[in-house]
N, C-alpha and C positions, 0 to 999 in steps of 0.2 A: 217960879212954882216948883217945887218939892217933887222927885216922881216916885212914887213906891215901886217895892219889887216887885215881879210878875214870877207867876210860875205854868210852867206849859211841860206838855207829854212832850219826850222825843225817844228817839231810837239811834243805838247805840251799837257795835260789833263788839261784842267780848268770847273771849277765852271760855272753855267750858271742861271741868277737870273731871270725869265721870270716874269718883269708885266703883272699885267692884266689890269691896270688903273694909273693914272697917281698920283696916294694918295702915297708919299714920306715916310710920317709916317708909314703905315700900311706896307710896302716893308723893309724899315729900322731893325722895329722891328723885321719883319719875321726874316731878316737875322740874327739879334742877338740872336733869340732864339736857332736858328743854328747853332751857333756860340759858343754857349753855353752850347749846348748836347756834342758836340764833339770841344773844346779847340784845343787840341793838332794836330786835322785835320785841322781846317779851319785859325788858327793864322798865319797872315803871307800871306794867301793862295790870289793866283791873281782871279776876277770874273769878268765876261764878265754878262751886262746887256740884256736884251733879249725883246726889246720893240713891235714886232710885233703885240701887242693887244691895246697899246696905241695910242690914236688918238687925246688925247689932249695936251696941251704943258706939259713937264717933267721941274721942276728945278732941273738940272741935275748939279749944282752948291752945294745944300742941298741937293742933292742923294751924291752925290761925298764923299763930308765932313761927312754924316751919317755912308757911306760904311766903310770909316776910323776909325771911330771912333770904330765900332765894330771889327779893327782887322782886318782888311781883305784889301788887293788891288784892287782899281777899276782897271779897264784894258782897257772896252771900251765897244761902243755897239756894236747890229746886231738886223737883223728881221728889221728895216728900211729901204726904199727907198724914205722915204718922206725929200728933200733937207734943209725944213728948222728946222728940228728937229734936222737933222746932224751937221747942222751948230751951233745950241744951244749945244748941246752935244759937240763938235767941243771946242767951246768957253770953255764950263767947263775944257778940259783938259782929255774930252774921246777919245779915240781911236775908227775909224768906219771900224768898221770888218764884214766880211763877210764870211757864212760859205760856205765850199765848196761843190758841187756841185754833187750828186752822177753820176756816169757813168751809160750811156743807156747798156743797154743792145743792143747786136749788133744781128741786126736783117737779120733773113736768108731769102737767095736770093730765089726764086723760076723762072721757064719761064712760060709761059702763054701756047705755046705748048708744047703739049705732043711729048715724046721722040719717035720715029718713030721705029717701032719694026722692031728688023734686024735678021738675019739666026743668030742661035748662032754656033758658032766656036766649032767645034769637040775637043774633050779632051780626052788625056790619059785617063784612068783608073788606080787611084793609091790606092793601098791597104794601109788600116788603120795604118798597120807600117809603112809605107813612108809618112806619113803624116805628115807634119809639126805639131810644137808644138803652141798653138794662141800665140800671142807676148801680152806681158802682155799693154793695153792700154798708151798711152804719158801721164807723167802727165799734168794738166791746165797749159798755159803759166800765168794766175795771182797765182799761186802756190806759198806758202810762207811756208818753215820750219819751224817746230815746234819748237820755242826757249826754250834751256833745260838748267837748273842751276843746277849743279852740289851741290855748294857750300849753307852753311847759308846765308842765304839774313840777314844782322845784320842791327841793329838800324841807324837809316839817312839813309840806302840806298834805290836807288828806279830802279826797274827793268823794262823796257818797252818791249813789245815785240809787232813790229809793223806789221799792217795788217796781225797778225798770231794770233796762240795759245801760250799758255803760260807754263811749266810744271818746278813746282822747285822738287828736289828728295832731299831736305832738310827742313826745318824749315824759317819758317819766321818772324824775330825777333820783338818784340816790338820797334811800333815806325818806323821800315819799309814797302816801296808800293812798289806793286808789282802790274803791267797793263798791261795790253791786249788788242786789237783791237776785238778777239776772247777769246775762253775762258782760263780758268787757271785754272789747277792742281795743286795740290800741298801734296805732298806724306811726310808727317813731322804735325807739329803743325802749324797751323795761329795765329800769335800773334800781327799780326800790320795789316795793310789793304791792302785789295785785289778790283783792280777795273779792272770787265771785261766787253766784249760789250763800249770800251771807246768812239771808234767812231759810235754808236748808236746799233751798233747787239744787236738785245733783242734775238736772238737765242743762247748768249752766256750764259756757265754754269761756277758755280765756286765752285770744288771740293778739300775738303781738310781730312789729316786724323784726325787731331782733332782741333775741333772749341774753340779759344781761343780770338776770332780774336775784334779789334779795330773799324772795319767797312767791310762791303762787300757789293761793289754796283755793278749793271748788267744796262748797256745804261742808265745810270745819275739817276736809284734807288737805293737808299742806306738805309740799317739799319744798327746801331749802336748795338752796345754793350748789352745795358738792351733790345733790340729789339728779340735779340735770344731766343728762349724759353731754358727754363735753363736743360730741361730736354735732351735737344740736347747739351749744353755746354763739352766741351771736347770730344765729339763722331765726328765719322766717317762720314761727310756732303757733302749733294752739293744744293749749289741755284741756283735757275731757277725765270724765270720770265715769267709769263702767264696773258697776256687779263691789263699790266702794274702792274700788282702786285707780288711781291715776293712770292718764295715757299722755304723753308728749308725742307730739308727731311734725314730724318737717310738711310746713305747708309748701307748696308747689307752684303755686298760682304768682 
C-alpha cells in the first residue's frame, strides 16, 4: 500500500537580520562579517529578514543575491504590513512571514457586588491529629517537562526542547546544538552551541560544567568563542542576560 505525503506545523530556530534603513551594502556586509566570526554556525544557516524600521523601498532582488553569496539562505521577511513592499519582496523570491503572536494573559473575573455576609455553618472541632495533610498545589496546565538527555549530544546533532527547559547529564560535542525555549543545563563539557531563551525569554540561563563551547546565545544574544574571557575557559559557567547584555559568571557550587 502506496503512503502519501503528510504535511504538519513545526517550529524551527532561525537567524533574524533586522534593518534599520534600506542601505543593502551596509546589511550585506554586516552579515558577512558574521558570517565570518562563526563559519561553521552560519554556513548554510536559513535568515529571516526583519524590516520593521524600513520605510523606503528595499532591492530585495540585491539583498537576496548578497545574502547568498555570504553563505547563508534567505528565507523571507517580517516586521511588514505595508502591501507594497511585500509584493517587492514577494517578487524577489521572499517568503512573508509573520511572527507569532504572544498569549494575553487571562484576566480574572471579579463582581461589582459585594458577597452578602451569611451565619457561618457550625463545625466540628477537629484536633490537629485528624487534620488532613494540605495537598500539595496542581501543577500549571501550560506546564512543560523538563527535557533530560541522558546520552552525549555528538557532532551534527541538534537537541530542541520546546517551550520547556533543557538539561543534558552528558557532554556536548563539537559541532552540536542543543536549544531551548527555556533554559539549559548541561552537567558535562559544552563543546558545540548552546541556544537558550530561543523563542525570546531573556529570563533564560545557560549552565554548563566546563566552558569549551562554540557559541552560547540567550533570546537572539550571542557570543562566540574568543567572546569568553579565557580565565572562565574550561570552568564551571552560567550565562544570563540583564538590561540586553550578557553576563558569564564562574559558578561556585
Amino acid at each position: 500500500m502506496s503512503r502519501t505525503p503528510d504535511l504538519k506545523g513545526s517550529s524551527f530556530t532561525l537567524s533574524v537580520l533586522h534593518l534599520s534603513d534600506n542601505n543593502v551594502e551596509q546589511a550585506i556586509h554586516f552579515l558577512q562579517e558574521k558570517v565570518d566570526q562563526a563559519p561553521a554556525f552560519f554556513a548554510s544557516a536559513p535568515v529571516v529578514i526583519n524590516i520593521d524600521k524600513v520605510t523606503n523601498d528595499v532591492d530585495f532582488k540585491k539583498l537576496k543575491k548578497g545574502i547568498q553569496q555570504t553563505g547563508m539562505i534567505p528565507v523571507g521577511i517580517s516586521g511588514s504590513k505595508d502591501k507594497r513592499l511585500q509584493s517587492l519582496a514577494s517578487e524577489a523570491g521572499f517568503a512573508i512571514m509573520s511572527a507569532s503572536k504572544p498569549v494575553a494573559a487571562s484576566k480574572s473575573v471579579s463582581t461589582d457586588k459585594p458577597a452578602s455576609a451569611s451565619k457561618p455553618a457550625a463545625t466540628n472541632k477537629v484536633e490537629p491529629s485528624q487534620q488532613a495533610a494540605p495537598s500539595a498545589p496542581p501543577a500549571p496546565s501550560n506546564f512543560v517537562p523538563t527535557k533530560v538527555i541522558r546520552t552525549p549530544v555528538r557532532s551534527g546533532q541538534q537537541i530542541y526542547a520546546k517551550d520547556g527547559d533543557l538539561v543534558i547529564l552528558n557532554h556536548v560535542s563539537e559541532g552540536a546544538e542543543v536549544i531551548a525555549d527555556g533554559s539549559i543545563h548541561i552537567y558535562g563539557a559544552l563543546r558545540g552551541r548552546a541556544i537558550a531563551g530561543a523563542s525570546g525569554n531573556k529570563d533564560a540561563v545557560i549552565a554548563c560544567s566546563q566552558l569549551h563551547a562554540e557559541l552560547m546565545s540567550i533570546a537572539g544574544h550571542y557570543w562566540l568563542t574568543e567572546q569568553f574571557a579565557p580565565e572562565l575557559w574550561q570552568k564551571n559557567v552560567v550565562l544570563s542576560l540583564h538590561d540586553d547584555s550578557l553576563k558569564l559568571e564562574l559558578l561556585t557550587i
